[in-house]
Residue frames as a rotation matrix with the C-alpha (Angstrom) as fourth column:
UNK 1
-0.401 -0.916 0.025 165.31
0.177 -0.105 -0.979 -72.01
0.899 -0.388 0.204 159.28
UNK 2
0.434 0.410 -0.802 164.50
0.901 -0.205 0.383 -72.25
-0.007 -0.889 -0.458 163.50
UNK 3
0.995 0.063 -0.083 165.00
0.099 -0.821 0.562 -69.57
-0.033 -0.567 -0.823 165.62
UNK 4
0.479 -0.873 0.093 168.34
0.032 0.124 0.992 -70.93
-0.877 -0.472 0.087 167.00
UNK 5
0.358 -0.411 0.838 169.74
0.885 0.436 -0.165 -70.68
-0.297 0.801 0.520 163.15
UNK 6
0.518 0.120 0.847 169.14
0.570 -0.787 -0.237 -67.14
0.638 0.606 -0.476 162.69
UNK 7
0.991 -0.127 -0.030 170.73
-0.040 -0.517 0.855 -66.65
-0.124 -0.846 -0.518 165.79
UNK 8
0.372 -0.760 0.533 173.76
0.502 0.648 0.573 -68.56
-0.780 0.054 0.623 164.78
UNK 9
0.529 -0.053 0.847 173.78
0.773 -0.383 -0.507 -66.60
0.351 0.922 -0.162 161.40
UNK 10
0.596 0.082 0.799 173.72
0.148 -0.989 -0.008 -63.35
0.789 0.123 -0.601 163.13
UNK 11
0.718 -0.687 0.115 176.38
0.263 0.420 0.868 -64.23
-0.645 -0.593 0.482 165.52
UNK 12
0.140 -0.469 0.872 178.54
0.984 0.162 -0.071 -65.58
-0.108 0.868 0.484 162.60
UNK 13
0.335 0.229 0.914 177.88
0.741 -0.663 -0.106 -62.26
0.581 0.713 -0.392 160.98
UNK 14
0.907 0.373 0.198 178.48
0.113 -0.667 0.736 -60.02
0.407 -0.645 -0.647 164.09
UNK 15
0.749 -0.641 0.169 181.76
0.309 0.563 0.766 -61.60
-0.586 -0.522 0.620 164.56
UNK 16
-0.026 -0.712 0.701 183.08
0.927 0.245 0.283 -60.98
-0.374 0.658 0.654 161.40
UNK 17
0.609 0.141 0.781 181.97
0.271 -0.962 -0.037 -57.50
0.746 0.234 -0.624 161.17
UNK 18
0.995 -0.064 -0.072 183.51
0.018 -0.609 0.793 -56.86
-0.095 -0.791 -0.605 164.71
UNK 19
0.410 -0.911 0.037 186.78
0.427 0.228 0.875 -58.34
-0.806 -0.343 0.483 163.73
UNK 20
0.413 0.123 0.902 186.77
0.818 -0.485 -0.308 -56.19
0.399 0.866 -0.301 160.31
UNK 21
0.864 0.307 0.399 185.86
0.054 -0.845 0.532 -53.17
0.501 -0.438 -0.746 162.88
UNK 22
0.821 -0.556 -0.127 189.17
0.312 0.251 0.916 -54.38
-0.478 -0.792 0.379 165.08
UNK 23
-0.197 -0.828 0.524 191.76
0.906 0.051 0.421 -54.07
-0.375 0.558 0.740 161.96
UNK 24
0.265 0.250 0.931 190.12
0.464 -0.880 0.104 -50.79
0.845 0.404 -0.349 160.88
UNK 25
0.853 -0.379 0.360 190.79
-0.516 -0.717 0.469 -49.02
0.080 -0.585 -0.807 164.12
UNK 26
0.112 -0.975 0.191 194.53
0.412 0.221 0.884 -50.98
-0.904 -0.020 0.427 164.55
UNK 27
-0.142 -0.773 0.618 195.23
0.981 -0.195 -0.019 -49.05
0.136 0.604 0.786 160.90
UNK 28
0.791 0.098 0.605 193.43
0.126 -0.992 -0.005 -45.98
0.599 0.080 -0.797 161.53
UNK 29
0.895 -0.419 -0.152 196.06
-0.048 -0.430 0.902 -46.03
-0.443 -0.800 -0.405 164.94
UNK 30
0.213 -0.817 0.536 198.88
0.813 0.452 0.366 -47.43
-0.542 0.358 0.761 162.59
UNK 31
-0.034 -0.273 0.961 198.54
0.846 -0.521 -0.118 -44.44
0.533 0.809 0.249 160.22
UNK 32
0.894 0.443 0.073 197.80
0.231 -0.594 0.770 -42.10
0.384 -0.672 -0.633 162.90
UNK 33
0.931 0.265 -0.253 201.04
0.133 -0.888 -0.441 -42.56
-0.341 0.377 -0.861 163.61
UNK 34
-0.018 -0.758 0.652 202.82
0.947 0.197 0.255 -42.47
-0.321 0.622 0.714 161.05
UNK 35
0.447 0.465 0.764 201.44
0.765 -0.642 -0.057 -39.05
0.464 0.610 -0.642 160.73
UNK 36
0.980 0.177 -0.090 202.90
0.105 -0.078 0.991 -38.31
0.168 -0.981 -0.095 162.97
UNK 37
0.056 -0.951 0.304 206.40
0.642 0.268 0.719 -39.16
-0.765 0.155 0.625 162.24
UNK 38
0.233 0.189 0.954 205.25
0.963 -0.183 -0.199 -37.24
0.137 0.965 -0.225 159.16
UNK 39
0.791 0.200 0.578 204.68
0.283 -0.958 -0.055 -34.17
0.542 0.207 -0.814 160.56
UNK 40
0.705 -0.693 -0.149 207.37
0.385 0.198 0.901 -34.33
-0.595 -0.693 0.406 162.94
UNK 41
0.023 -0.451 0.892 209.60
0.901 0.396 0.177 -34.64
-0.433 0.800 0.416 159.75
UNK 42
0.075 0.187 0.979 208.15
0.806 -0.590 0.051 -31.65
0.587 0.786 -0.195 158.21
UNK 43
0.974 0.150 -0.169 208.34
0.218 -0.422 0.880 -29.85
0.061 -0.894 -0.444 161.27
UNK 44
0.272 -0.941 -0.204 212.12
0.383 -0.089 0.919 -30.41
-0.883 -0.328 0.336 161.45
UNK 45
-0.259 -0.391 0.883 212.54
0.931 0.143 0.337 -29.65
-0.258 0.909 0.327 157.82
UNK 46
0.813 0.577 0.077 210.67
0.580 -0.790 -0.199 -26.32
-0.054 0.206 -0.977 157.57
UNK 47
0.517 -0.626 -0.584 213.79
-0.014 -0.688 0.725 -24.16
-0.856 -0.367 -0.365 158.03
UNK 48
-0.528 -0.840 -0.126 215.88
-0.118 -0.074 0.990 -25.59
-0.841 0.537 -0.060 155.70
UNK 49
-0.430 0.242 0.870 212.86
0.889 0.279 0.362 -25.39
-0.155 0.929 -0.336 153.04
UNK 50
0.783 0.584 -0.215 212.25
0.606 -0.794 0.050 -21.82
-0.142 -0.169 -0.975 153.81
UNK 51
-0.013 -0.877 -0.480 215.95
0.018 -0.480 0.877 -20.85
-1.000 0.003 0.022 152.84
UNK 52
-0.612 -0.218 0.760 215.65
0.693 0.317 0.648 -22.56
-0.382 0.923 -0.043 149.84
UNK 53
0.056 0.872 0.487 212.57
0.994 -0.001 -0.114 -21.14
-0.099 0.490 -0.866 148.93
UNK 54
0.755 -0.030 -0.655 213.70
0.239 -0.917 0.318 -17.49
-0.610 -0.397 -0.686 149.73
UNK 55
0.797 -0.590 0.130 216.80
-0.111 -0.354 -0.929 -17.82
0.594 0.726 -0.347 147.53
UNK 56
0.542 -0.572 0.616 218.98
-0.839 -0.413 0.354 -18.04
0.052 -0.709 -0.704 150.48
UNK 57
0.055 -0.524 -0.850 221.91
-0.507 0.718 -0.476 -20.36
0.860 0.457 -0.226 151.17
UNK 58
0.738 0.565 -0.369 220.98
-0.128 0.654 0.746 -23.22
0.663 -0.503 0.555 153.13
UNK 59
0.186 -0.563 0.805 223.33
-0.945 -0.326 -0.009 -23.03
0.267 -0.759 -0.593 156.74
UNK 60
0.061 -0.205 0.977 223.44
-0.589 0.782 0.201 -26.75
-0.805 -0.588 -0.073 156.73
UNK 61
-0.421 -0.108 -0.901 224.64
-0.860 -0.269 0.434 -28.59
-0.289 0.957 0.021 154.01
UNK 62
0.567 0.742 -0.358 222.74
-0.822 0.479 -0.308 -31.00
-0.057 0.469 0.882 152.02
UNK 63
-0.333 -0.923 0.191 223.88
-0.768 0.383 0.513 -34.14
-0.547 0.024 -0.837 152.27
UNK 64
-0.328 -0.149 -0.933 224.46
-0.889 0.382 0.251 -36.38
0.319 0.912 -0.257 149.17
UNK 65
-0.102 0.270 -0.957 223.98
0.061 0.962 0.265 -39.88
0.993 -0.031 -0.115 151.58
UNK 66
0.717 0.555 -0.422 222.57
0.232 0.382 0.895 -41.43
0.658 -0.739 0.145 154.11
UNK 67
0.900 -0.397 -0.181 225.55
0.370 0.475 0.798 -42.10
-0.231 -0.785 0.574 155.72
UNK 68
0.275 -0.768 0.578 227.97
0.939 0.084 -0.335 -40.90
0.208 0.635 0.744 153.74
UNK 69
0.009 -0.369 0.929 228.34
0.226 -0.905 -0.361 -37.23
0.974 0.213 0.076 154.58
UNK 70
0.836 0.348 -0.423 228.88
0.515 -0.232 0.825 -36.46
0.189 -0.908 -0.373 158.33
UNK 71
-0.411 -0.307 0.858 230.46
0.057 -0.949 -0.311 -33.22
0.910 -0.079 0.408 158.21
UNK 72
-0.698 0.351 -0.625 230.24
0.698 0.134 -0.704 -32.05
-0.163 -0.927 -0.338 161.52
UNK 73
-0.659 0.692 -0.294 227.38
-0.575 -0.716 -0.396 -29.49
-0.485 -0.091 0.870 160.03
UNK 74
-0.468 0.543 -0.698 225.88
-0.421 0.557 0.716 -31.84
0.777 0.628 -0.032 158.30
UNK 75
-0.663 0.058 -0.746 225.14
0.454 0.824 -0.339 -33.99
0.595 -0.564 -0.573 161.81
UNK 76
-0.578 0.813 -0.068 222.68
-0.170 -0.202 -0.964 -31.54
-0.798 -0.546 0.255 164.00
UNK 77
-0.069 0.867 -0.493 220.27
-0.997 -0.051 0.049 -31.14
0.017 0.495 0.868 160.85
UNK 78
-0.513 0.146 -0.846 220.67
-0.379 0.846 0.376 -34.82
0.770 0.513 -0.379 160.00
UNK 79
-0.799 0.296 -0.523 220.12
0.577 0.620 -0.531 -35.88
0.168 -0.726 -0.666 164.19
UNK 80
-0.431 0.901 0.057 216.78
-0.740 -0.316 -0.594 -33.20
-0.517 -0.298 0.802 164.37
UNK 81
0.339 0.633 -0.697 215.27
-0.763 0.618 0.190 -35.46
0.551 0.467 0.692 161.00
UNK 82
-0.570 -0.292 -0.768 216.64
-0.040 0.943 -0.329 -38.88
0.820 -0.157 -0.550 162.36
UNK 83
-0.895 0.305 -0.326 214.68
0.389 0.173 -0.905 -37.77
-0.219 -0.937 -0.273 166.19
UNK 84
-0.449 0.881 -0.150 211.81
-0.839 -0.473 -0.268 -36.34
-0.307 0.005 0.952 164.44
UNK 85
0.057 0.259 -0.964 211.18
-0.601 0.780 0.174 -39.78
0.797 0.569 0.200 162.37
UNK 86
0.696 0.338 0.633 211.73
-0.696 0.534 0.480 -41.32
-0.176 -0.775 0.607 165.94
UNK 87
0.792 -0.538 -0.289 214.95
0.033 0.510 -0.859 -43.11
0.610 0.671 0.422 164.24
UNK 88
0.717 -0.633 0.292 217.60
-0.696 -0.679 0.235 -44.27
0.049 -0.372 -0.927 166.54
UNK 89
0.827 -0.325 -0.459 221.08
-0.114 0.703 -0.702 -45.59
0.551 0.633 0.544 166.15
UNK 90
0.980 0.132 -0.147 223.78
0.162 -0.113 0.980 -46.74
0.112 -0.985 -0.132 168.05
């Protein structure tokens, strides 16, 4: 093999590692965040899993569906998760 082959190789090779390296940081940012959204989520939820967990009765009822329950108490708890997940509707 010349010079100019191994060069070509290791090119080749350099390329396809870098574009490897390109999709590995576009999911690390992709899951990044989604963690985001995660904690967010869990963030908005903490209250109403600290009632539970205390024994207390939860100040906002649980709703059964998506859509299906929009009590007006049901609707702040439902629009904190729906803006914490970054979810909007029109």
């Amino acid at each position: 093999m010349s010079h100019q082959e191994h060069v070509e190789t290791y090119r080749a090779a350099l390329e396809a590692a870098t574009g490897e390296l390109d999709n590995l940081f576009e999911e690390a940012r992709r899951l990044r965040n989604r963690m985001e959204q995660i904690d967010s989520a869990i963030t908005a939820l903490k209250p109403l899993l600290a009632s539970t967990m205390e024994g207390q009765p939860v100040s906002q009822p649980m709703s059964t569906g998506y859509a299906q329950d929009m009590s007006t108490d049901a609707v702040p708890m439902k629009q904190q998760i729906d803006a914490a997940l970054g979810l909007v509707f029109a």
